[in-house]
VEXVOVO-462048 format. One record per residue (C-alpha): residue number from 1; residue in three letters; x, y, z. Coordinates in Angstrom, 1 decimal. Each point is the difference from the previous one (the first is absolute). Layout:
<kolnus>
<kolnu num="NUM" residuo="ala" X="X" Y="Y" Z="Z"/>
...
</kolnus>
This chain:
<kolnus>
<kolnu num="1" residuo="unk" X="-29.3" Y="-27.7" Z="64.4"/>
<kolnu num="2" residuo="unk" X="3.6" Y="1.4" Z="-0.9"/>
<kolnu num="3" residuo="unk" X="1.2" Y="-3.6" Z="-0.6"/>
<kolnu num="4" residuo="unk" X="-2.9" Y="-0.4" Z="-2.6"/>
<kolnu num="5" residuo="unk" X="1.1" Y="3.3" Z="-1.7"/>
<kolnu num="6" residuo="unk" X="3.2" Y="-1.0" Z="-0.5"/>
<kolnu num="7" residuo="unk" X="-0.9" Y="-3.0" Z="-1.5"/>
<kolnu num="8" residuo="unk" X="-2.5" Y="1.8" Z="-2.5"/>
<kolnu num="9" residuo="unk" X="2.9" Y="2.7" Z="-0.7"/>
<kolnu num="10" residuo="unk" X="2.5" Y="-3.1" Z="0.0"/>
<kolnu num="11" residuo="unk" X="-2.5" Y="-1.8" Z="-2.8"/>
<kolnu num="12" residuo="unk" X="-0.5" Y="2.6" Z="-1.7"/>
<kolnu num="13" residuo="unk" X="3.4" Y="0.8" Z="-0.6"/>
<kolnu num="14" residuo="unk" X="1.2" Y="-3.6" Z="-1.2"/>
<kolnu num="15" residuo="unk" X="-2.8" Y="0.5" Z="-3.0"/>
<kolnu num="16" residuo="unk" X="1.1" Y="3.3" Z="-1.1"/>
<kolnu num="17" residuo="unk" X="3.0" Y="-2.1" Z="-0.3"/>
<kolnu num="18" residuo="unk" X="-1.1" Y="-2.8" Z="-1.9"/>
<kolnu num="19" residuo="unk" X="-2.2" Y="2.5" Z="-2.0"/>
<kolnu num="20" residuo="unk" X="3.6" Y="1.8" Z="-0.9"/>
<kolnu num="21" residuo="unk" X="2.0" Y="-2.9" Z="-0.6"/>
<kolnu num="22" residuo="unk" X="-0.9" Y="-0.7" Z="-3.7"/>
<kolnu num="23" residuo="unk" X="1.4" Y="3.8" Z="-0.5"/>
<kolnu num="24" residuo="unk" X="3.0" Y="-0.3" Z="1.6"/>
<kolnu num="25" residuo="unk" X="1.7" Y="-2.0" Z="-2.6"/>
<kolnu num="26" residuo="unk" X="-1.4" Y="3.1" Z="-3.2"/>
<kolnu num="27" residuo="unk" X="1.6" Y="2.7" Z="2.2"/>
<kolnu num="28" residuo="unk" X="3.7" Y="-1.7" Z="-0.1"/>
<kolnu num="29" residuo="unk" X="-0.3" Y="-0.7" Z="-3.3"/>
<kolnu num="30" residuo="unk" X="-1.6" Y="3.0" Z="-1.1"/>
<kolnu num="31" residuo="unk" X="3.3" Y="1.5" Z="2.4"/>
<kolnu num="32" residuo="unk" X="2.1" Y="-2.3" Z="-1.8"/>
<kolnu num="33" residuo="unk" X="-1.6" Y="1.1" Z="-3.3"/>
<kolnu num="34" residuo="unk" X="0.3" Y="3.6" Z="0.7"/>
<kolnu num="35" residuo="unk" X="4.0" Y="-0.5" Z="0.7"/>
<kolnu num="36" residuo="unk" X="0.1" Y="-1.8" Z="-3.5"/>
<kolnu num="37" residuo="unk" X="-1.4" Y="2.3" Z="-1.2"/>
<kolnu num="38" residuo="unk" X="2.8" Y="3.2" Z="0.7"/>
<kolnu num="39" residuo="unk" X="1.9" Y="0.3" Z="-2.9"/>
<kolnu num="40" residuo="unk" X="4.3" Y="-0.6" Z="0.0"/>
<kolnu num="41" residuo="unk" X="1.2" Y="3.2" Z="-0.4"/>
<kolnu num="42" residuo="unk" X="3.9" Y="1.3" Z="-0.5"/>
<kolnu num="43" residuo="unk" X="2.0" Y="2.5" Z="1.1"/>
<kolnu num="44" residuo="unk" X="1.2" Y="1.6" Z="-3.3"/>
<kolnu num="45" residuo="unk" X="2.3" Y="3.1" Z="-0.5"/>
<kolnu num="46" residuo="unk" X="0.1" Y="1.6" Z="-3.0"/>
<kolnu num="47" residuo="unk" X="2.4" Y="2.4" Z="-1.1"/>
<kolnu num="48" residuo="unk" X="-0.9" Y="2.6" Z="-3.1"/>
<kolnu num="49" residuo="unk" X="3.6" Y="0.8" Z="-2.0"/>
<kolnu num="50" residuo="unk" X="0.1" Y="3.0" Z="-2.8"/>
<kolnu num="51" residuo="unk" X="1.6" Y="-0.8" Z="-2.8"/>
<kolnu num="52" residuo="unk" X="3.6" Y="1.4" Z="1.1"/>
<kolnu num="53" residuo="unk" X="-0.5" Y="-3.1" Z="2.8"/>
<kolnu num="54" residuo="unk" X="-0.2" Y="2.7" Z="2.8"/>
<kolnu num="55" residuo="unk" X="-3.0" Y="-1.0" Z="2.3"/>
<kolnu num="56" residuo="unk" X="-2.8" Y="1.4" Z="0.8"/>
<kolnu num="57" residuo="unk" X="0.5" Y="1.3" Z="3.8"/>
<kolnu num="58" residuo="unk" X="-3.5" Y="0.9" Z="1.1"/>
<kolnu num="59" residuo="unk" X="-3.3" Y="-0.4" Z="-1.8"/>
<kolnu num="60" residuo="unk" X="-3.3" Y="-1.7" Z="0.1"/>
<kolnu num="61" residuo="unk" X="-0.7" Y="-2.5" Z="-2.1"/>
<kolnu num="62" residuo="unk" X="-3.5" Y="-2.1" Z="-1.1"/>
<kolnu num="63" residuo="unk" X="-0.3" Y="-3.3" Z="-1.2"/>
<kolnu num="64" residuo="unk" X="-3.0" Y="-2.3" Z="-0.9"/>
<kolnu num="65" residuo="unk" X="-1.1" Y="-3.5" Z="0.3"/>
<kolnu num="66" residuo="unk" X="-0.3" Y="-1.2" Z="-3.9"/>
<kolnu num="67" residuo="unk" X="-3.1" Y="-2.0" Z="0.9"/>
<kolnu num="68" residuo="unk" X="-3.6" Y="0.9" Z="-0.4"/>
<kolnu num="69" residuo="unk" X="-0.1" Y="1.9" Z="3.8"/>
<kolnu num="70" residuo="unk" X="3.1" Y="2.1" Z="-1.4"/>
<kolnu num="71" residuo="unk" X="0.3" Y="0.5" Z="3.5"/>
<kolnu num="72" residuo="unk" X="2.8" Y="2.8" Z="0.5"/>
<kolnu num="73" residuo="unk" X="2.8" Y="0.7" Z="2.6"/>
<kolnu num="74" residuo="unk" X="1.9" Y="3.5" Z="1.0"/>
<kolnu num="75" residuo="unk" X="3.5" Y="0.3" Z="1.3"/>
<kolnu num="76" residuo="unk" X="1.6" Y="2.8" Z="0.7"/>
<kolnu num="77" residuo="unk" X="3.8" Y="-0.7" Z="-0.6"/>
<kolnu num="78" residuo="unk" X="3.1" Y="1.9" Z="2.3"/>
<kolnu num="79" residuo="unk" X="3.8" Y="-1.3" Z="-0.3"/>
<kolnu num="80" residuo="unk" X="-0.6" Y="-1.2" Z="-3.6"/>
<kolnu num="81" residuo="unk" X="-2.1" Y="-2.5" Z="1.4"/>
<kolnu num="82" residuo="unk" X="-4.1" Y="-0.7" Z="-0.6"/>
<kolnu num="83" residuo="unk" X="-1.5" Y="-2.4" Z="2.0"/>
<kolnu num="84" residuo="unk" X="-3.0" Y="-2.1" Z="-0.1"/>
<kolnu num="85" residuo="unk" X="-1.9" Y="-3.5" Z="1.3"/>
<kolnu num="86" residuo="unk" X="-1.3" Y="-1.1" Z="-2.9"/>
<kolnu num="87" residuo="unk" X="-2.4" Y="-3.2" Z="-0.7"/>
<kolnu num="88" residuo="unk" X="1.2" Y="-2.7" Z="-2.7"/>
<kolnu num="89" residuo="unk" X="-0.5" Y="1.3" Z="-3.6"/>
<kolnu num="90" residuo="unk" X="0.7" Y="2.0" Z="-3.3"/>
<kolnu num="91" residuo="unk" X="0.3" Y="4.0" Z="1.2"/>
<kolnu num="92" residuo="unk" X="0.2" Y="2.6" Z="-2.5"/>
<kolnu num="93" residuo="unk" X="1.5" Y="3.5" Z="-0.2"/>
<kolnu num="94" residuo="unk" X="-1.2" Y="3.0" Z="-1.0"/>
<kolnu num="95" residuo="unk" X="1.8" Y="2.8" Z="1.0"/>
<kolnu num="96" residuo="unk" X="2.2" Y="1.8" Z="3.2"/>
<kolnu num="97" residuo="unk" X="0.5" Y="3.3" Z="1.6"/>
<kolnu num="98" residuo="unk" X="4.0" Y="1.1" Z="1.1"/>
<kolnu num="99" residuo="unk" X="-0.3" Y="2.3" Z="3.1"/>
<kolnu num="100" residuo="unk" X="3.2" Y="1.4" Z="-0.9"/>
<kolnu num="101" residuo="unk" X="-1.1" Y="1.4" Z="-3.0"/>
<kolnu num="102" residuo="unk" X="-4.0" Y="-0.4" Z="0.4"/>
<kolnu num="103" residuo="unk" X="0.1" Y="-1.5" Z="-3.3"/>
<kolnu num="104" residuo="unk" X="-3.1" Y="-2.1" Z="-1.1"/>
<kolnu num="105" residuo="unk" X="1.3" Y="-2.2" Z="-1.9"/>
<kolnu num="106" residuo="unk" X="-2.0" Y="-2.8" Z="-2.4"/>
<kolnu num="107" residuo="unk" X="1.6" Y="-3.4" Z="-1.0"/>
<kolnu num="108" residuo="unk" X="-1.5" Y="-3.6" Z="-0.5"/>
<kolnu num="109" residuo="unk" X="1.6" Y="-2.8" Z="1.3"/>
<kolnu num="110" residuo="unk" X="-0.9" Y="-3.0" Z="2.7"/>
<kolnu num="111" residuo="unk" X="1.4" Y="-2.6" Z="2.0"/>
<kolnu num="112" residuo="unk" X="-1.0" Y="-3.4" Z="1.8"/>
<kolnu num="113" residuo="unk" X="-0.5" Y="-1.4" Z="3.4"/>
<kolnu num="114" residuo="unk" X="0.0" Y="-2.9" Z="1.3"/>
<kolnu num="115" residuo="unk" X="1.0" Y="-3.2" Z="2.5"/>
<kolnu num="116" residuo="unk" X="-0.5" Y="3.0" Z="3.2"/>
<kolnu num="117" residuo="unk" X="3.9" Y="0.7" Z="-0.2"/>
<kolnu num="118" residuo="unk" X="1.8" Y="3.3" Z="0.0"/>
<kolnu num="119" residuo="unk" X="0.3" Y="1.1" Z="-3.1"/>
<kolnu num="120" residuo="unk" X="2.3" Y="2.9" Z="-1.3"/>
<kolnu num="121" residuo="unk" X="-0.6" Y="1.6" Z="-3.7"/>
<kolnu num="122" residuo="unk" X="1.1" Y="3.1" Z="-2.0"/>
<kolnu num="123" residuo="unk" X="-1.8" Y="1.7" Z="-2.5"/>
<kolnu num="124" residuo="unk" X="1.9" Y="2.0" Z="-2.2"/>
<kolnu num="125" residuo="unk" X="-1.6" Y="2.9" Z="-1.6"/>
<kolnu num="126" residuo="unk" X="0.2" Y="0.0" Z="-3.7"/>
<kolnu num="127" residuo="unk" X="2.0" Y="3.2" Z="-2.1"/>
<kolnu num="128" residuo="unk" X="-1.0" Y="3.5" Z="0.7"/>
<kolnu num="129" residuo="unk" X="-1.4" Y="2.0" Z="-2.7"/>
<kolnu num="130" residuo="unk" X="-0.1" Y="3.6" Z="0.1"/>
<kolnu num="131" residuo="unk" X="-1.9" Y="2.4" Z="-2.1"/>
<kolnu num="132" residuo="unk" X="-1.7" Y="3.1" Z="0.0"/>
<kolnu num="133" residuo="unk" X="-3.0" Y="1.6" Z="-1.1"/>
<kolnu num="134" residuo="unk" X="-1.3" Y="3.4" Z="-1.2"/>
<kolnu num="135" residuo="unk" X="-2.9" Y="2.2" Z="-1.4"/>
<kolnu num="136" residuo="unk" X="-1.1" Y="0.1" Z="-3.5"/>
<kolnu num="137" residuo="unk" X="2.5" Y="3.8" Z="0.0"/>
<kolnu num="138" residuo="unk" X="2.8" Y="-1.6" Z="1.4"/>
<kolnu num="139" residuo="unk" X="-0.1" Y="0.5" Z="3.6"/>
<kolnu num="140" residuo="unk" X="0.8" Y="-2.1" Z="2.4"/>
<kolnu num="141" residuo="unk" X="-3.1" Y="-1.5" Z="1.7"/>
<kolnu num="142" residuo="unk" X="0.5" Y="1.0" Z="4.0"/>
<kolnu num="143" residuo="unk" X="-2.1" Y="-2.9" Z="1.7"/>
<kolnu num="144" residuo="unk" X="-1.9" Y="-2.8" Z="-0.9"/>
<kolnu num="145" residuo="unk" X="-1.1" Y="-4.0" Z="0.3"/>
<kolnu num="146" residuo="unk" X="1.2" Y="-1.9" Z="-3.1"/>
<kolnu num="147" residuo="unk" X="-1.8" Y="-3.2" Z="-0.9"/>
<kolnu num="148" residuo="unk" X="1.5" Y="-2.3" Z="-2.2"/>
<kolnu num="149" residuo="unk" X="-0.5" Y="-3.6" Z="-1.3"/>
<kolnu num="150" residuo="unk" X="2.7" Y="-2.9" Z="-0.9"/>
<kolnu num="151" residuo="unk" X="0.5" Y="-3.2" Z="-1.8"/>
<kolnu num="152" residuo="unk" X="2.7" Y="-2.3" Z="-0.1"/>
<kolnu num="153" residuo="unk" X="-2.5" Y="-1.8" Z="-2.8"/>
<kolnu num="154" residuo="unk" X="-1.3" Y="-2.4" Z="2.5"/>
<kolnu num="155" residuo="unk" X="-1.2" Y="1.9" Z="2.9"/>
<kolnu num="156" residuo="unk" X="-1.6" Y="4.0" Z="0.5"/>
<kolnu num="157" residuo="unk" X="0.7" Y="1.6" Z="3.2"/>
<kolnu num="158" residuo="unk" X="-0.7" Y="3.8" Z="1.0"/>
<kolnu num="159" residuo="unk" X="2.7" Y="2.3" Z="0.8"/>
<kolnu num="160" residuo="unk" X="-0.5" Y="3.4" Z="2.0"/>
<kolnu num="161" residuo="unk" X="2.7" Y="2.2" Z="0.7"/>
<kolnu num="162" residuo="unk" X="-0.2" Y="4.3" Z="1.4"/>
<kolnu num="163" residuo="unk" X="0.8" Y="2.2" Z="-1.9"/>
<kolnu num="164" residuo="unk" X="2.2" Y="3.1" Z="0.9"/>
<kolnu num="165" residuo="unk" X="1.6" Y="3.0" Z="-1.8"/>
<kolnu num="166" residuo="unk" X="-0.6" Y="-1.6" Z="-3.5"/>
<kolnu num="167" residuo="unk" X="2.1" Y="-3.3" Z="1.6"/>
<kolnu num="168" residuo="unk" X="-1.2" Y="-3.7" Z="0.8"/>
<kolnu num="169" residuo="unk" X="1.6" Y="-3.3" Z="0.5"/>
<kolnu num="170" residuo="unk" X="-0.9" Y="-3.2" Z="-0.2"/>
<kolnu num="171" residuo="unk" X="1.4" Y="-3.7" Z="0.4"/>
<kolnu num="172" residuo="unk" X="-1.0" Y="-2.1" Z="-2.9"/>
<kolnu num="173" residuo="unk" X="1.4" Y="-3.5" Z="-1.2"/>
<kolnu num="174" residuo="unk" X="-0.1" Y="0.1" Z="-3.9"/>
<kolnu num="175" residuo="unk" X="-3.2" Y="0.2" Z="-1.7"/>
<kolnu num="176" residuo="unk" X="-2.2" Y="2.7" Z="-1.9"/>
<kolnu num="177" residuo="unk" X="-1.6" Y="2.5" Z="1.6"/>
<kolnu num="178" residuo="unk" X="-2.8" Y="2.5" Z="0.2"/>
<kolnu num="179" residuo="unk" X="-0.7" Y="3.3" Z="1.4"/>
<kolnu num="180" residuo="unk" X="-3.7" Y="-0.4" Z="0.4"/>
<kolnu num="181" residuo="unk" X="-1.1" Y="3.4" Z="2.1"/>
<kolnu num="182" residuo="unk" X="1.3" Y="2.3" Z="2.1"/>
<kolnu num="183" residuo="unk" X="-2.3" Y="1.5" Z="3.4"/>
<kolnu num="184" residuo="unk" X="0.7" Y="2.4" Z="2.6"/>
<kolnu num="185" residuo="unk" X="0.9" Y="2.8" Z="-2.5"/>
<kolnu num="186" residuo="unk" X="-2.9" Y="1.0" Z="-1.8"/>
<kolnu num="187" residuo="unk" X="-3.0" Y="1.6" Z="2.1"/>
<kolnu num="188" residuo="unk" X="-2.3" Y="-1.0" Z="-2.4"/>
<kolnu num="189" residuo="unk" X="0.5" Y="-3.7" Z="-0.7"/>
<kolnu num="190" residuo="unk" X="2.9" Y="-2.8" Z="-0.4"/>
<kolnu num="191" residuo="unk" X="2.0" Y="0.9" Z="-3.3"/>
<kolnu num="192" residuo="unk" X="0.3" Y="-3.4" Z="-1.8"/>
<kolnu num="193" residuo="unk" X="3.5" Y="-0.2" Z="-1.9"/>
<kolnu num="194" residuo="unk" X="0.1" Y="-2.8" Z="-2.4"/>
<kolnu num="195" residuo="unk" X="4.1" Y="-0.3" Z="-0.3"/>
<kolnu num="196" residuo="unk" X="1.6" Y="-3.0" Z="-0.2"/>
<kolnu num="197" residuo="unk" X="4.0" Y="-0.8" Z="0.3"/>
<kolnu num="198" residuo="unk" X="1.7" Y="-3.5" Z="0.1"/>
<kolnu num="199" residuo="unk" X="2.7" Y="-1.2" Z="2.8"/>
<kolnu num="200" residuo="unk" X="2.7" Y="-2.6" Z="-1.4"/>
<kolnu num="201" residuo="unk" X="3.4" Y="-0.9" Z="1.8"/>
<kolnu num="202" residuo="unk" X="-1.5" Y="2.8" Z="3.1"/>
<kolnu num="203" residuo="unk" X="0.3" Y="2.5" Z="-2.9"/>
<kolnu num="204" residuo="unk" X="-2.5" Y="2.7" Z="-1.5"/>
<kolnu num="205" residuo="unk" X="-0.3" Y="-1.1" Z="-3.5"/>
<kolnu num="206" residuo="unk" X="-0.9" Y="3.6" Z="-1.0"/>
<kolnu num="207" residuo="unk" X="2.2" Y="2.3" Z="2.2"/>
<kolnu num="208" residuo="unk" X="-0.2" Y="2.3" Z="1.4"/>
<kolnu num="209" residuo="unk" X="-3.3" Y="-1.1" Z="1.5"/>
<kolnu num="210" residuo="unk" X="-2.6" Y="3.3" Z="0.0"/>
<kolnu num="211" residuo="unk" X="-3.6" Y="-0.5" Z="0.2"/>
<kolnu num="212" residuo="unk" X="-2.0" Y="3.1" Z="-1.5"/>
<kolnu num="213" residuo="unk" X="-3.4" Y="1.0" Z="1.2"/>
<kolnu num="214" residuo="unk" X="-2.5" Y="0.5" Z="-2.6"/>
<kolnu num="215" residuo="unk" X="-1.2" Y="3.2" Z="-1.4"/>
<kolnu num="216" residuo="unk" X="-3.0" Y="1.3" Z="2.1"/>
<kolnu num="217" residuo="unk" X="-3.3" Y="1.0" Z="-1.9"/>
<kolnu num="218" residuo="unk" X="-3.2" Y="1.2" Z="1.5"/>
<kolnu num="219" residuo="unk" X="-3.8" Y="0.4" Z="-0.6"/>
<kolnu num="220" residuo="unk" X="-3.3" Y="0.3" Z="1.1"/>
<kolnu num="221" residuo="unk" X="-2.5" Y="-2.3" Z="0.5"/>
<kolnu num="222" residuo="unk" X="-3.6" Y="0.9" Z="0.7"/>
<kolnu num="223" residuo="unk" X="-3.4" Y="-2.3" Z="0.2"/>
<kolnu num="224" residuo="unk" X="-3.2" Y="1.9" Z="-0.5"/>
<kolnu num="225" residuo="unk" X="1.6" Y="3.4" Z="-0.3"/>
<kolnu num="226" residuo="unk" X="1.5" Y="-0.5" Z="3.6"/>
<kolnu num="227" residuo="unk" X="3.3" Y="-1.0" Z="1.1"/>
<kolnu num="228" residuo="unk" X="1.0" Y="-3.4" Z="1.1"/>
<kolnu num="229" residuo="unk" X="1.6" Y="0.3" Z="3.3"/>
<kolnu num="230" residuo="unk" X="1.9" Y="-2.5" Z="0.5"/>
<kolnu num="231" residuo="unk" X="0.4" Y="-3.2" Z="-3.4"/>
<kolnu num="232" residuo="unk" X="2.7" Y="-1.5" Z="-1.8"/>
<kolnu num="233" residuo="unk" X="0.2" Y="-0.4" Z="-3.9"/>
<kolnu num="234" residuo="unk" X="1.8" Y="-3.1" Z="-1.6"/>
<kolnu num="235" residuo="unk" X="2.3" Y="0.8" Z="-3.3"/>
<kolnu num="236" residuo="unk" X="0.6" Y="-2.4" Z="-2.1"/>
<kolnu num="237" residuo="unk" X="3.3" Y="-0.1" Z="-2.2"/>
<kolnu num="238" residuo="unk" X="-1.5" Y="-0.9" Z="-3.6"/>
<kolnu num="239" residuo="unk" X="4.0" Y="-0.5" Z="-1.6"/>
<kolnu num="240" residuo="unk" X="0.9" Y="-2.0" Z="3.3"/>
<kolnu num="241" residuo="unk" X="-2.8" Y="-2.1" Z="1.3"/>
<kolnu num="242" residuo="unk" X="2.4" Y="-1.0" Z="3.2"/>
<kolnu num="243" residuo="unk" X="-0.6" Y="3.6" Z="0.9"/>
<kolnu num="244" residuo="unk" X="-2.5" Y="2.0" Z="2.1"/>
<kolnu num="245" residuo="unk" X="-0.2" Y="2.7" Z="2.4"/>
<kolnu num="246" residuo="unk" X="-2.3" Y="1.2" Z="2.3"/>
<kolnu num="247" residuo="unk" X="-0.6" Y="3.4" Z="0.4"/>
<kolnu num="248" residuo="unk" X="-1.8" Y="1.7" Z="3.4"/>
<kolnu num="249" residuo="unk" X="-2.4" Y="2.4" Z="-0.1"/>
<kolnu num="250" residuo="unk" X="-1.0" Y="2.4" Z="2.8"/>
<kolnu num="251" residuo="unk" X="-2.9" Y="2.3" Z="0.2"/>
<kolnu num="252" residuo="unk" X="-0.1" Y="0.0" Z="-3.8"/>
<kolnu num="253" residuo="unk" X="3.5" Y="0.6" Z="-0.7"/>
<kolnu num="254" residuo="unk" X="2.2" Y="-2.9" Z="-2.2"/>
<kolnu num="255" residuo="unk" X="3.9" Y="-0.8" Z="1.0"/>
<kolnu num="256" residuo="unk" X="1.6" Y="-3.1" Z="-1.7"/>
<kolnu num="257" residuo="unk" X="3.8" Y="-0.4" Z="-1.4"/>
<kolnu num="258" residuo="unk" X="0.2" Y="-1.5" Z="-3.5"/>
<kolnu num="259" residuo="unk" X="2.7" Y="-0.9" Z="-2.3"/>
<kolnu num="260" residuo="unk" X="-0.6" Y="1.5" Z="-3.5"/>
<kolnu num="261" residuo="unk" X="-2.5" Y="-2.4" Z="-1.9"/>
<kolnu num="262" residuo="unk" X="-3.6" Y="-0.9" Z="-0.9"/>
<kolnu num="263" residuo="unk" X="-2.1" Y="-0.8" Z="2.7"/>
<kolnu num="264" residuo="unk" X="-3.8" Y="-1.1" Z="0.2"/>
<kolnu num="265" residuo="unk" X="-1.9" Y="0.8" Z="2.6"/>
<kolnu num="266" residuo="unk" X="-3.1" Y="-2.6" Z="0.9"/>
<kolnu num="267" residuo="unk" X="-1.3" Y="0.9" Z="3.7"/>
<kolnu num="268" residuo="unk" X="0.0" Y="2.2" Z="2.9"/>
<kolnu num="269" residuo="unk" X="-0.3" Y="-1.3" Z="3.6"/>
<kolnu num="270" residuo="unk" X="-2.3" Y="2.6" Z="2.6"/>
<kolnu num="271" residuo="unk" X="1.9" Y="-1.0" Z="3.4"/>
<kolnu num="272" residuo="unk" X="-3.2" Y="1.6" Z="1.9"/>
<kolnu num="273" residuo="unk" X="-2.1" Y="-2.5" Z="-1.7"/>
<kolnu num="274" residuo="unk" X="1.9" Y="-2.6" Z="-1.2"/>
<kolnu num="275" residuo="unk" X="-1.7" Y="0.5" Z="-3.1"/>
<kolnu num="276" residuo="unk" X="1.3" Y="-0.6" Z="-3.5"/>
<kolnu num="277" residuo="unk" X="-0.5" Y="2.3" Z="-3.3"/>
<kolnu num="278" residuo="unk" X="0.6" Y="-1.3" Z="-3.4"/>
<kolnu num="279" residuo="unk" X="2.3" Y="2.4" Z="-2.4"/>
<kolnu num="280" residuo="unk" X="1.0" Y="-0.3" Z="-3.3"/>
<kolnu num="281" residuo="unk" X="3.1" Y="2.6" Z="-0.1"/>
<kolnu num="282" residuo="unk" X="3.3" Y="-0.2" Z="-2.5"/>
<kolnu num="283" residuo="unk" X="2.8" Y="2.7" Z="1.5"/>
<kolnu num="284" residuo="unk" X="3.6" Y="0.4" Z="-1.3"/>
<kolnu num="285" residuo="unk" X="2.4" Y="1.8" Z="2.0"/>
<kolnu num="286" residuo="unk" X="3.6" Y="1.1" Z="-0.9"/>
<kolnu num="287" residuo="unk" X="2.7" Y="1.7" Z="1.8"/>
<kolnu num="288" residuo="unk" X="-2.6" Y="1.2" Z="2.6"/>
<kolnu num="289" residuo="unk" X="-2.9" Y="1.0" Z="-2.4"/>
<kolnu num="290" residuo="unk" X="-3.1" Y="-1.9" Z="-0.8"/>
<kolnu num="291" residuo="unk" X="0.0" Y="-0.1" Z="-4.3"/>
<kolnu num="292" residuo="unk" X="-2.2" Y="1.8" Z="-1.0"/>
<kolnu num="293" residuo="unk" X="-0.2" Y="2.4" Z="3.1"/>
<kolnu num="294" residuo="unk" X="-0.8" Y="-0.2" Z="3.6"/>
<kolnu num="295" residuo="unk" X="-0.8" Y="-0.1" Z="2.7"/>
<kolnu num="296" residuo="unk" X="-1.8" Y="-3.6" Z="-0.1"/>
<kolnu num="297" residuo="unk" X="-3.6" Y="0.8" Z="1.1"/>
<kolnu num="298" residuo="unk" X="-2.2" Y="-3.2" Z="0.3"/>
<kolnu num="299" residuo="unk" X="-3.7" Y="0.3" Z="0.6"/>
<kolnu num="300" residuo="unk" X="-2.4" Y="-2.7" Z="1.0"/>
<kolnu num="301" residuo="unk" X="-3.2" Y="0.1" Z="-0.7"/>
</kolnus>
């Protein structure tokens, strides 16, 4: 009885055999596939120089994959040094942070890897720019987040620098720039700026380099009799149409900062609702007082 089992056991085992033998060749190569399939990668060290040529001791630093993943990779750098294991390709640079200084620090720049062989590059930071920037009275402005925009006349890249005690700094290769808003200041909204300067030879054109807050102006705006609590209104430069602000608006009460002008305003925004009114409002406002006399009140309907 015990012999017979064995055979059954011994039969059965040679088919579950054969039954896996037509398998056993997809599992090597889908092994062998797999294997293929790991990308090369390459041990690349990358040092980040300031202009001066002193290097960057410790930092982190992020670069991305130019390629539709835009997969992106983190080191953080000690002894001058950042390291990373990087797949072949195009990798693009957008910005670092010094640990020394815990500066944030935006530039543009990439490099290329390839052949899965160490690989050593430098990127140098363009000129420094410093400037400051103050309040429509003169004062200095004491913190902040500056947003600016830049073109060489081929490419537009973003630029973000802190702002502290009236003073910011930047590293910018030649082009012309914009101030385009400032945040982290004003409790009521982000204060959009408008001021542009230009950067030849790692120079200010127009030194020295002071960006002024507008003027502040504020308002009312009701709907029904009520207050809106919480809504923004869009100004419209009419002598600059590259120019508009947005103004906030909480429980009923209006802050924006304008620079003197004409201005048309064409819609409010209800946050609550995400509802749009329609308005048909013309406003001037001059050294701080809306022509022919304020404060702006808009009513909706």
């Amino acid at each position: 009885m015990r012999k017979v089992m064995l055979k059954k056991a011994s039969a059965l085992l040679l088919m579950f055999c054969f039954m896996l033998s037509p398998f056993s060749s997809v599992f090597a190569a889908t092994a062998e596939a797999s294997a293929d399939d790991t990308p090369t990668t390459s041990a690349v060290e990358i040092q980040v120089a300031y202009p001066d040529g002193t290097i960057m001791d410790q930092g982190v630093l992020y670069v991305a994959l130019d390629d539709e993943s835009y997969s992106t990779y983190t080191s953080f750098g000690e002894n001058g040094v950042f390291l990373f294991d990087l797949p072949d390709g195009t990798y693009n640079v957008s910005g670092v942070t010094d640990f020394t200084s815990w500066e944030s620090i935006t530039f543009y720049d990439s490099f290329t890897v390839s052949g899965g062989n160490a690989q050593t590059y430098t990127l140098q930071l363009p000129p420094k720019i410093v400037g400051s920037i103050v309040t429509a009275d003169g004062a200095d402005l004491p913190y902040g987040r500056l947003y600016l925009t830049g073109s060489d006349g081929s490419t537009t890249n973003g630029y973000v620098t802190n702002v502290d005690d009236g003073a910011f700094s930047l590293y910018l290769p030649d082009g012309t720039y914009t101030a385009d808003f400032l945040s982290e200041w004003n409790h009521m909204w982000a204060v959009t700026l408008h001021s542009s300067f230009t950067v030849t030879g790692g120079q200010v054109e127009q030194t020295p380099l002071v960006i002024t807050v507008p003027l502040q102006y504020t308002g009312t705006v009701t709907k029904n009799g009520a207050p809106l609590s919480s809504a923004v209104v869009y100004f419209q430069s009419t002598d600059d149409s590259s120019i508009s602000y947005e103004g906030r608006v909480m429980n009923g009460n209006l802050s924006v900062f304008l620079l003197n002008g004409n201005y048309h305003i064409d819609k409010v925004l209800d946050l609550n609702t995400s509802q749009e009114y329609n308005v048909n409002l013309n406003v001037t406002v001059e050294d701080g007082a809306v022509v022919p006399g304020g404060p702006l009140t808009i009513t909706i309907p």
